[in-house]
C-alpha positions, -999 to +999 in steps of 0.1 A: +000+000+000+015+034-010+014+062+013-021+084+011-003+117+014+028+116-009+014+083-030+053+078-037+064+056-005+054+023+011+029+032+041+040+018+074+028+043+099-014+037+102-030+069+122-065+066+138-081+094+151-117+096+168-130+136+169-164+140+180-172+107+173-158+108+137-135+080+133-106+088+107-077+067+092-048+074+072-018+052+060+013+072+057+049+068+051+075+075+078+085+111+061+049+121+058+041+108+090+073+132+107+063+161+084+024+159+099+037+156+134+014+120+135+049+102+137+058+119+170+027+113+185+024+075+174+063+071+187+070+085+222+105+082+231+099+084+267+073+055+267+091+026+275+083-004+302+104+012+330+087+044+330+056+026+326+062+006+355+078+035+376+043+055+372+022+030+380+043+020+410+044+060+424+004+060+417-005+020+440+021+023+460+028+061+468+057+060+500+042+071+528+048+107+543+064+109+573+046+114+604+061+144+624+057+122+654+074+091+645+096+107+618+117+074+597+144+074+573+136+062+536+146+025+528+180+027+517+200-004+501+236-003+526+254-024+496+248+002+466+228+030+483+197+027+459+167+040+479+130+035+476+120+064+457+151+056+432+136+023+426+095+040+427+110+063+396+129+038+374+114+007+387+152-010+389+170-019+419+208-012+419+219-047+431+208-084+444+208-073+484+181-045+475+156-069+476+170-083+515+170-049+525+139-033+511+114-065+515+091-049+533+086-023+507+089-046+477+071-074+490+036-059+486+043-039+451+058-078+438+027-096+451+006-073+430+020-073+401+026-109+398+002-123+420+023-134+447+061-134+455+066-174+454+084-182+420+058-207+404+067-210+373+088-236+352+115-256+368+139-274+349+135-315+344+175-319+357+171-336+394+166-303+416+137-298+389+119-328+394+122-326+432+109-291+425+080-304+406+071-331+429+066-310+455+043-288+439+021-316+423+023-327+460+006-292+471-016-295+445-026-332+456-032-318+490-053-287+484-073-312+458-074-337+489-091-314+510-115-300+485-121-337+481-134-341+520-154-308+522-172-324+487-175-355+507-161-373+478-144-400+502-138-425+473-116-394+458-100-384+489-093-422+494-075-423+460-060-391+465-044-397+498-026-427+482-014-405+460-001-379+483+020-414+502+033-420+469+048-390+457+056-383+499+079-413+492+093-402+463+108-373+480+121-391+502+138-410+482+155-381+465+134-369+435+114-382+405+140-407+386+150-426+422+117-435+434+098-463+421+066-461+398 
């Protein structure tokens, strides 16, 4: 498709405007696009995740002002001096120990935006994988178990409890691959 202004150029820039309800569309090339001005409202240079991030964490999770009676210092990381409001404005930490020595800060703004500050995501199939694994199919077993009883499904329960002594004895015995099926 050649550009709708210049009909020269390939279009790769697509502008949508809605004005009074009017919905409008134009394809344009990258020079019309900067000659218009559309290209540097399509493309905002200062967009970017971290400033993303950094507003919405100085908007839920504003630091709180300091009470004149009980006056506290900011959380400060001792190993690379990164503070609190540093990290609320770029949303990076400076080093590994921030997140020892600002946990109480961090832990709430990390449970929110992920849904909880336990890793549960993939683990590898190596050995400390599959212990890894077991143990969560375990948790699951368990939280199944006892939706199991309040069902009073006691046939399920029954099954799943055998379940739960088999895999128990698998981690015992050191992980997936050294227990037997």
């Amino acid at each position: 498709m050649l550009c709708q202004r210049c009909q020269q150029r390939p279009a790769n820039v697509h502008v949508k405007r809605t004005i009074n309800g009017e919905m409008t569309e134009a394809y344009l090339c990258q020079q019309c696009a900067q000659e218009t001005g559309e290209l540097s409202m399509v493309f905002d240079p200062g967009l970017n995740i971290q400033n993303l991030l950094a507003g919405f964490l100085q908007q839920a999770f504003p630091m709180p002002a300091e009470s004149p009676l009980a006056p506290t210092a900011e959380p400060r990381c001792p190993e690379c001096g990164t503070t609190y409001s540093q990290f609320a404005q770029s949303s990076l930490l400076g080093c590994p120990q921030c997140y020892d020595n600002m946990a109480a800060q961090l832990d709430p703004v990390i449970r929110r935006i992920q849904g909880g500050s336990q890793h549960t995501g993939k683990a590898p199939k190596r050995a400390a994988g599959g212990t890894v694994r077991l143990r969560r199919e375990l948790q699951q077993l368990r939280s199944d178990l006892q939706m199991a009883i309040l069902k009073e499904d006691y046939e399920a329960a029954a099954k799943l409890r055998d379940r739960i002594k088999e895999y128990e004895q698998k981690l015992q015995a050191g992980g997936e691959g050294n227990a037997v099926e």
